[in-house]
Residue frames relative to the residue before (quaternion, step in Angstrom):
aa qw qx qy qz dx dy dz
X 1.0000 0.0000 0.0000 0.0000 0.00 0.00 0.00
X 0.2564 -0.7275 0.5709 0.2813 3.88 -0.82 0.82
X 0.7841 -0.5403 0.2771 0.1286 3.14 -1.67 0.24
X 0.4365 0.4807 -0.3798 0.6589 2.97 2.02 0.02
X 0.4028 0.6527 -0.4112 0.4926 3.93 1.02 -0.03
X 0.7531 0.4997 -0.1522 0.3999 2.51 -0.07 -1.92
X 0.6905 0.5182 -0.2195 0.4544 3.87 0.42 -1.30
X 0.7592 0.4234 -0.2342 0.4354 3.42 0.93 -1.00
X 0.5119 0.6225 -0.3053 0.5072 3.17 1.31 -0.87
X 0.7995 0.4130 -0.1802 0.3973 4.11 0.23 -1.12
X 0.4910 0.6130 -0.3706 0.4957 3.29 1.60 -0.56
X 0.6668 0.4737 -0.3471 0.4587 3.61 0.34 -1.88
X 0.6784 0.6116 -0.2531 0.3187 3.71 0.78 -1.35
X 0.7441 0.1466 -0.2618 0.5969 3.54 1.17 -0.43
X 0.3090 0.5813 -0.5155 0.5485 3.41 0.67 0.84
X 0.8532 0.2433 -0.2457 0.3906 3.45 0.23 -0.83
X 0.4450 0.6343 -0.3652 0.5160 3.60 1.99 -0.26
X 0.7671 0.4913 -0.1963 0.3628 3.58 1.24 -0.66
X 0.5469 0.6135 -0.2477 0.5130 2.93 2.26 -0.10
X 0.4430 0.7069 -0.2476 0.4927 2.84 1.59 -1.35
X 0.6766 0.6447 -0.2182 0.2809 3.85 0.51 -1.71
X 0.6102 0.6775 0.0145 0.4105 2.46 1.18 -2.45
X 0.8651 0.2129 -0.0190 0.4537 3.40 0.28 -1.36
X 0.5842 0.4624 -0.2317 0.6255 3.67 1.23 -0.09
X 0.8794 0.2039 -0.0354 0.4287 3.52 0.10 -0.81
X 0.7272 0.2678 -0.1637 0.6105 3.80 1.16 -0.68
X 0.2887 0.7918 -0.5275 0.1069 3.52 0.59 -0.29
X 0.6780 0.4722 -0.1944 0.5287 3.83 1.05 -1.04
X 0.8147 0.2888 -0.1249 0.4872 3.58 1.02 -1.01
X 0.7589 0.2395 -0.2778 0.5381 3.34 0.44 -0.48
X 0.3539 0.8190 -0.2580 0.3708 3.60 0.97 -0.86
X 0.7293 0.1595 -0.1817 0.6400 3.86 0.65 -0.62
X 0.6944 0.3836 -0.5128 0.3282 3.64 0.65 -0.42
X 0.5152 0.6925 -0.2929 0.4115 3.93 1.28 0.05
X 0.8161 0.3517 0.0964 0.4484 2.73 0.90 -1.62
X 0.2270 0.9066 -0.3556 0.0007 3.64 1.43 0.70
X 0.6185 0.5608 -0.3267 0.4429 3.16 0.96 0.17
X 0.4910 0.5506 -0.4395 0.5124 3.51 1.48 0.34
X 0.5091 -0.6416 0.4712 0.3273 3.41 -0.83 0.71
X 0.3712 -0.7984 0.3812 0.2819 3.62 -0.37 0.75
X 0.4000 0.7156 -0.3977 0.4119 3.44 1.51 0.87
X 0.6494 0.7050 -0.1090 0.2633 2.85 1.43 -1.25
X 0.3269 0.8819 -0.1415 0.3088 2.65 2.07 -1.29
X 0.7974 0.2356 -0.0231 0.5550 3.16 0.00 -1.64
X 0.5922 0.5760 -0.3779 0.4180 3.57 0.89 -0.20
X 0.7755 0.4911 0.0106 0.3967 3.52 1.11 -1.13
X 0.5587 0.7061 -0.3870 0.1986 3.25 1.83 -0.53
X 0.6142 0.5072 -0.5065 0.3300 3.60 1.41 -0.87
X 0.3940 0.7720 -0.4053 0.2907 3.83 1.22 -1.05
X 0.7665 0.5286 -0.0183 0.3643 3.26 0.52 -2.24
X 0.5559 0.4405 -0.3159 0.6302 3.25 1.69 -0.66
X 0.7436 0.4279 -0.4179 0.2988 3.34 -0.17 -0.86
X 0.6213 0.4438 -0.3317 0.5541 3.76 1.19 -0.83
X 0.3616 0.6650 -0.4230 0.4981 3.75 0.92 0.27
X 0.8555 0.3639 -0.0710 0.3615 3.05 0.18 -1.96
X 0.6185 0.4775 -0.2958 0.5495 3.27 1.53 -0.35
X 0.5742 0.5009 -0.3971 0.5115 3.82 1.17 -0.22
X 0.5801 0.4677 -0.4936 0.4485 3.50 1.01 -0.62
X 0.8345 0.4137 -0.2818 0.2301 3.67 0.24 -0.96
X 0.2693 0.7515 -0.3542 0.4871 2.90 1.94 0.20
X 0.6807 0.3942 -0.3255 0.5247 3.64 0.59 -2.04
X 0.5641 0.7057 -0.3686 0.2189 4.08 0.25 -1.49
X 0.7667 0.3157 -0.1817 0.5286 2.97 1.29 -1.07
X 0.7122 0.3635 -0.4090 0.4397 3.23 0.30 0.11
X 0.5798 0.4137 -0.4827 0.5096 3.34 0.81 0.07
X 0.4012 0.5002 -0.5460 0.5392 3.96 0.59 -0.03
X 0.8610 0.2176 -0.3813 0.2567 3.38 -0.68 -1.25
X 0.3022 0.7402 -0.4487 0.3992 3.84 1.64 0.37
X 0.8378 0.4059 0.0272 0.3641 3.46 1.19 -1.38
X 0.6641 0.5308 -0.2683 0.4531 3.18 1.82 -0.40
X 0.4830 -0.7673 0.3544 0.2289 3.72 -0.30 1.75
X 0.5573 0.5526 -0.4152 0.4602 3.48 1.00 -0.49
X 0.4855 -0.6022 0.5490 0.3167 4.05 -0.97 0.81
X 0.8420 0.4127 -0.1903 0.2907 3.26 0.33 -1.27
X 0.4964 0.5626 -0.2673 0.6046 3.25 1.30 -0.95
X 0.8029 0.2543 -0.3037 0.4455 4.02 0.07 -0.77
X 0.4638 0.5692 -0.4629 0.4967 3.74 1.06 0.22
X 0.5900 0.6740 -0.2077 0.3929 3.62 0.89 -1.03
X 0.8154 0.4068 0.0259 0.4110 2.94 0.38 -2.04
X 0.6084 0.4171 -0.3308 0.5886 3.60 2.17 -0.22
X 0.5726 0.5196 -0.4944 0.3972 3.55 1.17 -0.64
X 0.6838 0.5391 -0.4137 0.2657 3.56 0.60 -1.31
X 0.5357 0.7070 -0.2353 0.3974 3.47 1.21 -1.18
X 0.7320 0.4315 -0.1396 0.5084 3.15 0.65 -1.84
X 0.6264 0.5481 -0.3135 0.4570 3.70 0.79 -0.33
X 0.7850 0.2813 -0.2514 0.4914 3.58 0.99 -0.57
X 0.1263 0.6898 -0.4300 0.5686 3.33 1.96 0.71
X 0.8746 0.4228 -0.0586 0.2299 3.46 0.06 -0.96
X 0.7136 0.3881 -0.1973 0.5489 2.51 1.13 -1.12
X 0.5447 0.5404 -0.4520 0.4549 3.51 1.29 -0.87
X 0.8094 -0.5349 -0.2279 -0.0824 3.25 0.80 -0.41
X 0.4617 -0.6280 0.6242 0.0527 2.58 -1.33 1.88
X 0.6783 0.5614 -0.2323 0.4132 3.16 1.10 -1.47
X 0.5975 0.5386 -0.2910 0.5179 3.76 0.91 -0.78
X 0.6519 0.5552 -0.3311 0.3964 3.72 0.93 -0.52
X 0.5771 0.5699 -0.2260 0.5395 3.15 1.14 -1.66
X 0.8453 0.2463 0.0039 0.4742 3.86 -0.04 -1.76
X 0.8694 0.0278 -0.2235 0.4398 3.67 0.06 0.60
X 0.7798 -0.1812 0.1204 0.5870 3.92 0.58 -0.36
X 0.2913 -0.7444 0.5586 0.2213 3.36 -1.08 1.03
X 0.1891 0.7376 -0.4684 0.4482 3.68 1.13 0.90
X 0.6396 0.3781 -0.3063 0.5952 3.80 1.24 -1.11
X 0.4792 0.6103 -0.5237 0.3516 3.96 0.47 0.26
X 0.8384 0.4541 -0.1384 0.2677 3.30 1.13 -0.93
X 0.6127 0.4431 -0.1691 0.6322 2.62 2.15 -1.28
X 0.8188 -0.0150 -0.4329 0.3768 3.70 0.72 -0.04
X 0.6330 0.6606 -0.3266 0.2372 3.12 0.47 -1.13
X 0.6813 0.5942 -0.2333 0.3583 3.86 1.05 -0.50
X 0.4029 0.6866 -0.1149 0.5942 2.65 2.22 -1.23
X 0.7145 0.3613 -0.2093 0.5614 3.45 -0.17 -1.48
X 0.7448 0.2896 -0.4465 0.4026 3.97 -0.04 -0.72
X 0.7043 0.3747 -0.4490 0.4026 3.69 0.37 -0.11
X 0.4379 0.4681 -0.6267 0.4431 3.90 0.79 0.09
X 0.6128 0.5972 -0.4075 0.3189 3.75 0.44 -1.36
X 0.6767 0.5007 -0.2950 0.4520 3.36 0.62 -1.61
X 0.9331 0.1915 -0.2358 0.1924 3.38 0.73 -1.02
X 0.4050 0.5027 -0.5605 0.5187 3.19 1.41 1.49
X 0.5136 0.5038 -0.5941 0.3598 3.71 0.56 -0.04
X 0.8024 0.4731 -0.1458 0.3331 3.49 0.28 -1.82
């Protein structure tokens, strides 16, 4: 993997360590100042929710930070495309079904890591 990889790949990764944060751990406090279009009732209604999509951003970062770590070229090209692909789609999906804000922070991201292990 080159190093513009490599850069793109660790970014998305603490991006998603920061979602992970966000939605697991700040949901009540930081959570409405992010999220301003969520009624701020909801909040407390939503925290297990907010974790769980947390917990799935964490495993999201895991893997791409593995494929940061795995000595084989090919195998760690692999293991970021596979990552970086569900980067995307999650969201593509997050655009469509809750804010089109997740176009930017993930899905745009994730297509240039793609672009820049394909090319």
């Amino acid at each position: 993997m080159n190093l513009l990889s490599q850069i793109i790949v660790a970014f998305i990764a603490i991006v998603h360590v920061y979602i992970l944060w966000l939605e697991m751990f700040a949901w009540l406090t930081r959570g409405p100042q992010v999220f301003r279009s969520i009624p701020a009732d909801l909040f407390e209604k939503t925290k297990v929710m907010a974790a769980n999509q947390g917990l799935y951003n964490g495993f999201l970062a895991a893997g791409l930070f593995w494929s940061l770590f795995i000595s084989d070229a090919n195998w760690s090209k692999n293991v970021a495309l596979f990552f970086l692909i569900c980067v995307f789609v999650a969201g593509i999906y997050g655009a469509f079904t809750a804010s089109r804000r997740i176009l930017y922070v993930q899905a745009v991201p994730a297509a240039l890591g793609i672009l820049s292990l394909v090319f």
